[in-house]
C-alpha positions as CSV (number, residue, x, y, z in Angstrom):
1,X,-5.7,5.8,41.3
2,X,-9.4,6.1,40.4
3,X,-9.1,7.5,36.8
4,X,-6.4,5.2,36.5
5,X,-8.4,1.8,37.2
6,X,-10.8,3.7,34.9
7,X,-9.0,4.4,32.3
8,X,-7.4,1.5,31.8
9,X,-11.2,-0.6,32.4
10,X,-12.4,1.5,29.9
11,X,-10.0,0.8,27.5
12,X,-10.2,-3.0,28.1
13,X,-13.9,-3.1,27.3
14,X,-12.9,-0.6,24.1
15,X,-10.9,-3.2,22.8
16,X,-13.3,-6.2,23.9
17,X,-16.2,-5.2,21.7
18,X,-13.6,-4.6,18.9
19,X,-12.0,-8.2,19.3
20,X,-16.0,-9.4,19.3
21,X,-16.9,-7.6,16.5
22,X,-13.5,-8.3,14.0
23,X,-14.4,-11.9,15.0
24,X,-17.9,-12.2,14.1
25,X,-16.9,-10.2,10.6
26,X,-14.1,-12.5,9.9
27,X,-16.6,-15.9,10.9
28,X,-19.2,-14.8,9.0
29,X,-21.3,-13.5,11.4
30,X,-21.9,-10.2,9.5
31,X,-21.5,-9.9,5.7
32,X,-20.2,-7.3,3.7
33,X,-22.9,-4.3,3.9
34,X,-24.6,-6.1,6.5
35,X,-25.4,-2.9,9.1
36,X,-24.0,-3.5,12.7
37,X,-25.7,-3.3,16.0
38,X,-25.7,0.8,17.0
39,X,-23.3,2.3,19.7
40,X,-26.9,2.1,22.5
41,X,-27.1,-1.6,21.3
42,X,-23.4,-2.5,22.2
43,X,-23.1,-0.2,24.9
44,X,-26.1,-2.1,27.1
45,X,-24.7,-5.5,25.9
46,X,-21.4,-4.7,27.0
47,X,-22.6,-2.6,30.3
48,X,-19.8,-0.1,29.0
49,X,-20.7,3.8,28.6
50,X,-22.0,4.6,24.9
51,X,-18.3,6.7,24.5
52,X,-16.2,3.3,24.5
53,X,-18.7,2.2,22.4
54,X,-18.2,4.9,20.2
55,X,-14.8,4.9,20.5
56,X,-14.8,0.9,19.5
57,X,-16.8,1.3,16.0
58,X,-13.9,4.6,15.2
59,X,-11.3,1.9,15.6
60,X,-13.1,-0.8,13.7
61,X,-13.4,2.2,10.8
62,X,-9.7,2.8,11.0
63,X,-8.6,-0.5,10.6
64,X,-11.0,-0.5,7.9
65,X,-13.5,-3.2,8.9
66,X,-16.5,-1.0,8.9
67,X,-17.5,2.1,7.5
68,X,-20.7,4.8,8.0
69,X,-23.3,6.1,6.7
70,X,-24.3,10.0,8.2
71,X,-27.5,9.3,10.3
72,X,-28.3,5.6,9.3
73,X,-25.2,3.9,11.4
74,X,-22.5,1.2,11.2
75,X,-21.7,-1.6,8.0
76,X,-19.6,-4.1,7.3
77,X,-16.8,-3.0,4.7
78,X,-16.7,-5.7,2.0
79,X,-12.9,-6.6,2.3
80,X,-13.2,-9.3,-0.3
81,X,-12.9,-7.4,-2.6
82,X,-9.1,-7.2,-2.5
83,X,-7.0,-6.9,-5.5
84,X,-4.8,-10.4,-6.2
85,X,-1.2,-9.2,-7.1
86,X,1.8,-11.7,-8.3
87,X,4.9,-9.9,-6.6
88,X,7.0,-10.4,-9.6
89,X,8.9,-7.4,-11.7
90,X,8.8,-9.0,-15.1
91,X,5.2,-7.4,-16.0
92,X,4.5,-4.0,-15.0
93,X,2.1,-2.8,-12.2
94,X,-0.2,-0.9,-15.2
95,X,-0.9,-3.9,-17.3
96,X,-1.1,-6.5,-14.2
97,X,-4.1,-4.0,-13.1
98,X,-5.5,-3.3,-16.9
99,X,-5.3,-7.0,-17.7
100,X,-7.2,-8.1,-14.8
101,X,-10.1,-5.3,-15.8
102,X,-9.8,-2.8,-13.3
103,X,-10.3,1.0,-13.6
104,X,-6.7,1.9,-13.3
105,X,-5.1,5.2,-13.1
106,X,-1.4,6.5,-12.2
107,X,-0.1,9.7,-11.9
108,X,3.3,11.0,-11.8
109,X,3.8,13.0,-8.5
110,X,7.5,13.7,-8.2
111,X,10.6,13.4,-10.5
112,X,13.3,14.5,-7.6
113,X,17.5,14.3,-7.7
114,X,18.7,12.0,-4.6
115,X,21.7,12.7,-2.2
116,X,24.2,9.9,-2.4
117,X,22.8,6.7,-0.7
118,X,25.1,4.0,-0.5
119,X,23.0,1.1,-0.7
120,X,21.0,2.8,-4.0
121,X,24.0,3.4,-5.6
122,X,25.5,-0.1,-4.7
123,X,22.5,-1.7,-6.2
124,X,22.6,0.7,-9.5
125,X,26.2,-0.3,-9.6
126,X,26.4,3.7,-10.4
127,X,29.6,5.9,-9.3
128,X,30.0,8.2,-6.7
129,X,29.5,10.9,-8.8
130,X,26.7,9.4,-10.6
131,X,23.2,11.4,-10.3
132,X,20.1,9.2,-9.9
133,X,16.7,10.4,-9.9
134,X,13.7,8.9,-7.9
135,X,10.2,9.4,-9.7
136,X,7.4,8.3,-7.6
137,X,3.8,7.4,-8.9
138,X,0.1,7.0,-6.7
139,X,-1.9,4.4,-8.4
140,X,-5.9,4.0,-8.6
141,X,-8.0,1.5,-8.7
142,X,-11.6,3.0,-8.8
143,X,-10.2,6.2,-8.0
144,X,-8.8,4.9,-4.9
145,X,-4.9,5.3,-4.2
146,X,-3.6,1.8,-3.7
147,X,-0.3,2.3,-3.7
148,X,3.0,4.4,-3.7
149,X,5.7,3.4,-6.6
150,X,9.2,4.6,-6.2
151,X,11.2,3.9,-9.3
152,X,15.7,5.5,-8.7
153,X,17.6,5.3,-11.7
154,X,20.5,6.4,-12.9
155,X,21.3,9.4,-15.2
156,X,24.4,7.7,-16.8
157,X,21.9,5.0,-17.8
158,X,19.0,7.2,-18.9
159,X,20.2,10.6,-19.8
160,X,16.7,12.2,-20.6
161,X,15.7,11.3,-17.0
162,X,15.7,14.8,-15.5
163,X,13.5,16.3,-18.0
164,X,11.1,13.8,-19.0
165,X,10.8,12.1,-15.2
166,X,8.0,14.5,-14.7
167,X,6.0,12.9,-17.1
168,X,6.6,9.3,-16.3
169,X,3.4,7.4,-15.5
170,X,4.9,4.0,-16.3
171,X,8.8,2.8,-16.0
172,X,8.3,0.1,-18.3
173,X,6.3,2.1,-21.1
174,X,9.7,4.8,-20.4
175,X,12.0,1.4,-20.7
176,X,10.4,0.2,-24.2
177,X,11.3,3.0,-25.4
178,X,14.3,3.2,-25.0
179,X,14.8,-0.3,-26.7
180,X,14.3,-2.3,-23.3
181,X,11.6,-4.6,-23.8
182,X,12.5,-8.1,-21.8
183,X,13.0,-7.4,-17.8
184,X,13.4,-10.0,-15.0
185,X,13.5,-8.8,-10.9
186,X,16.3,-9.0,-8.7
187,X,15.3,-11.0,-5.2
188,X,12.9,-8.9,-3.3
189,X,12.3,-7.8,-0.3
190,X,9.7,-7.6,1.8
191,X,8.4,-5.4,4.6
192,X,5.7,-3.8,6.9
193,X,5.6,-0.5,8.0
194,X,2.5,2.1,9.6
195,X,2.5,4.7,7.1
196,X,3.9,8.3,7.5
197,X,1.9,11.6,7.4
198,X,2.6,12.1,4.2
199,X,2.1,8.9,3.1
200,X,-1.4,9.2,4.5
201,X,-2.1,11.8,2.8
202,X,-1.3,9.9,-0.1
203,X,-2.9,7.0,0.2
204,X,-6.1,8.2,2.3
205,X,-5.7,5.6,4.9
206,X,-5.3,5.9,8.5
207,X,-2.2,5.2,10.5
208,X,-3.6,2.0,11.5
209,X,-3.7,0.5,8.2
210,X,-0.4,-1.3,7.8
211,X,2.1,-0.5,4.5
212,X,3.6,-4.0,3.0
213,X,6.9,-2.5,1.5
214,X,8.4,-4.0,-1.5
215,X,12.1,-3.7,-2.1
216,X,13.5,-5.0,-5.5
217,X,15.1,-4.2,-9.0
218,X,14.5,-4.3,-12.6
219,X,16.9,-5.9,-15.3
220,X,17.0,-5.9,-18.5
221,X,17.1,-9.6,-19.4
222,X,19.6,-9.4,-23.0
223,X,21.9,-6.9,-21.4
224,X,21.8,-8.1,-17.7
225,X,21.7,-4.0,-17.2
226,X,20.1,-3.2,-13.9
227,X,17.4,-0.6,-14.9
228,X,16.2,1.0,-11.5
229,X,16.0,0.0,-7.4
230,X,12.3,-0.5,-6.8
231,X,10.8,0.8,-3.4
232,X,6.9,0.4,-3.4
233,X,4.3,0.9,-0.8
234,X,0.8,-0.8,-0.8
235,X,-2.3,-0.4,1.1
236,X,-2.1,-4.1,3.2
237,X,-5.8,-3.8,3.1
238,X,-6.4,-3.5,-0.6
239,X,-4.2,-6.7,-1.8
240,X,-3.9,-10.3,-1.6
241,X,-0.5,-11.1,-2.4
242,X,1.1,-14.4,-3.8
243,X,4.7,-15.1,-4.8
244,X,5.7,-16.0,-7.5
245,X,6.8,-20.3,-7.8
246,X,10.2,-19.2,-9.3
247,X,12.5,-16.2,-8.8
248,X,13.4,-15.3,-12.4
249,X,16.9,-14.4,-11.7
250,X,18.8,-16.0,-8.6
């Protein structure tokens, strides 16, 4: 019953110093780079043993509030600096990011034949017997992946798609050339999610930091074609986020 109580004590003061400390970042208290009190300091303030103080500031880190430097301590991540993003599919992801200035990057890192999936299919309006392809791309900002993009289309719609997915960095650079040049979005939808292992991996965030999952589709505006099902995943603590003030299709 002993380790119990103190298990259970010690994880109440763990979680204390973290509710203190998230609330003096987001007030003001602290500024971005400002360095934080060490593990001794918090440790006597909060009579707690150094460990749950230590264990406290690895949290704080993981939900990416802080980060360290080796031998100097504890500062304040700067979390301003968070990347505005209109959820809207009529502009692509590349020139939303080159537009605004940033040091953007996206590599290609599968081109991969799907199994039947009903509500894919459904929302290529492909056959049964159709073959759709997902190609994923892991976009940079400052050589920081941001986020996952998951473009499935359908060979009957783009025949080249097996051989050329590979290469794909952008959909809608792939899309103009093949004479689409006008898109709108189907109605999206949205998500959150903790990320996988792979995912991760990917993204070089902890399983604390929350995905926001966006769900939606690509049209080609003259033909009313639907182009591809949209799945992407984005690090929640690298964007703001607005909607757009009109859906462009209903």
């Amino acid at each position: 019953m002993f380790l119990i109580a103190e298990g259970v004590w010690a994880l109440s003061g763990e979680m204390l110093i973290v509710d203190k400390l998230v609330f003096q970042i987001i007030s003001g208290k602290y500024n971005a780079h400002d360095k934080l009190p060490s593990e001794n300091v918090i440790a006597d303030q909060y009579k707690v043993p150094r460990i749950t103080a230590r264990k406290a500031y690895e949290r704080l880190e993981e939900l990416g509030y802080i980060y360290k430097k080796q031998g100097k301590g504890s500062y304040v991540k700067d979390r301003h600096k968070q990347i505005e993003l209109v959820l809207s599919g009529d502009v692509s992801f590349s020139q939303k990011m080159i537009e605004k200035g940033y040091d953007f990057q996206s590599n290609n890192i599968f081109c991969k034949e799907i199994k039947y999936n009903k509500k894919i299919y459904d929302f290529l309006a492909a056959d049964h017997d159709d073959r759709i392809y997902k190609v994923g791309r892991l976009r940079f900002i400052d050589q920081q992946p941001i986020a996952i993009h998951i473009s499935y289309v359908a060979k009957s719609v783009f025949n080249d798609i097996d051989t050329v997915g590979m290469n794909i960095t952008s959909m809608f650079k792939y899309y103009n050339s093949k004479g689409y040049n006008e898109f709108c979005s189907k109605p999206s939808i949205l998500s959150v999610s903790f990320p996988t292992k792979s995912q991760r991996e990917l993204l070089g965030c902890t399983y604390l930091i929350p995905l926001l999952i966006l769900e939606s589709g690509c049209i080609d505006k003259r033909s009313c074609r639907v182009l591809e099902y949209t799945r992407i995943l984005y690090r929640s603590d690298c964007f703001s986020f607005s909607m757009p003030t009109q859906h462009q299709m209903p």
